[in-house]
C-alpha positions as CSV (number, residue, x, y, z in Angstrom):
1,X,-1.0,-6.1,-3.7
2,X,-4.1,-8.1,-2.6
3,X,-4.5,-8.7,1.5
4,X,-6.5,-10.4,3.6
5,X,-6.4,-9.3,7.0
6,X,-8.5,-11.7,9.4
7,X,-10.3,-10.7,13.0
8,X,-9.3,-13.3,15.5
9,X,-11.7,-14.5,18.6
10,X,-9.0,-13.5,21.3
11,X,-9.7,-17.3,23.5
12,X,-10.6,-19.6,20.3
13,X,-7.7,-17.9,17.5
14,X,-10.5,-19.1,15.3
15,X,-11.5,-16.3,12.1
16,X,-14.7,-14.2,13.1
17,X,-14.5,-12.1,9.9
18,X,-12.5,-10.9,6.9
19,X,-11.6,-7.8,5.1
20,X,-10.0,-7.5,1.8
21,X,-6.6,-5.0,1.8
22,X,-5.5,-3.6,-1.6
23,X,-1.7,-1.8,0.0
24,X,1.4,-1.4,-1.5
25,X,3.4,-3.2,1.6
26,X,3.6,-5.6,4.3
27,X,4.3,-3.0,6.2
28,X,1.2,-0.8,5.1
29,X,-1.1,-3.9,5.6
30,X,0.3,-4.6,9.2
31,X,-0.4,-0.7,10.1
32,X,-4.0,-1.0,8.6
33,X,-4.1,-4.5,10.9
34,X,-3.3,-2.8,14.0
35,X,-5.6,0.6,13.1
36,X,-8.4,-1.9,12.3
37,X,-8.0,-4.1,15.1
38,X,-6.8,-2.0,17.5
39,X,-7.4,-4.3,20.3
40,X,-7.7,-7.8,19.2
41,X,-5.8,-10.7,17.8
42,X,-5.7,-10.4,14.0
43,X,-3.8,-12.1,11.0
44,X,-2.4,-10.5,7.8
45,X,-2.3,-13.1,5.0
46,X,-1.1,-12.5,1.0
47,X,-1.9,-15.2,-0.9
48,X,-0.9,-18.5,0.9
49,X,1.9,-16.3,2.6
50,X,1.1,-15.3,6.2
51,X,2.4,-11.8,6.5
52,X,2.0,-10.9,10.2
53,X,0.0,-12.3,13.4
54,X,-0.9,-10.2,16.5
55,X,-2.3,-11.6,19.4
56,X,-4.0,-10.2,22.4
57,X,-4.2,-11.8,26.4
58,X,-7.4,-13.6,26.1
């Protein structure tokens, strides 16, 4: 399935960039989030579906 996961500006919670996911699971996708973001606020997204949100202490 097609992803989005999106970087998140830890005070704003506004986009600062985008990468395209191609996994199998929300589950997979959330792991790759958190791998990829290992430290900041991020957001998983399929389609118009938001799959997960982590957020970080600004």
């Amino acid at each position: 399935m097609h992803y989005r996961l999106y970087g998140l500006d830890d005070s704003t919670g506004k986009i600062v960039n985008g990468n395209d996911l191609q996994v199998k699971t929300d589950e997979e996708a959330i792991r790759v989030g958190h791998e990829t973001f290992p430290e900041k606020s991020f957001e998983i997204w399929c389609r118009a579906r938001r799959v997960h949100t982590h957020r970080t202490a600004a």
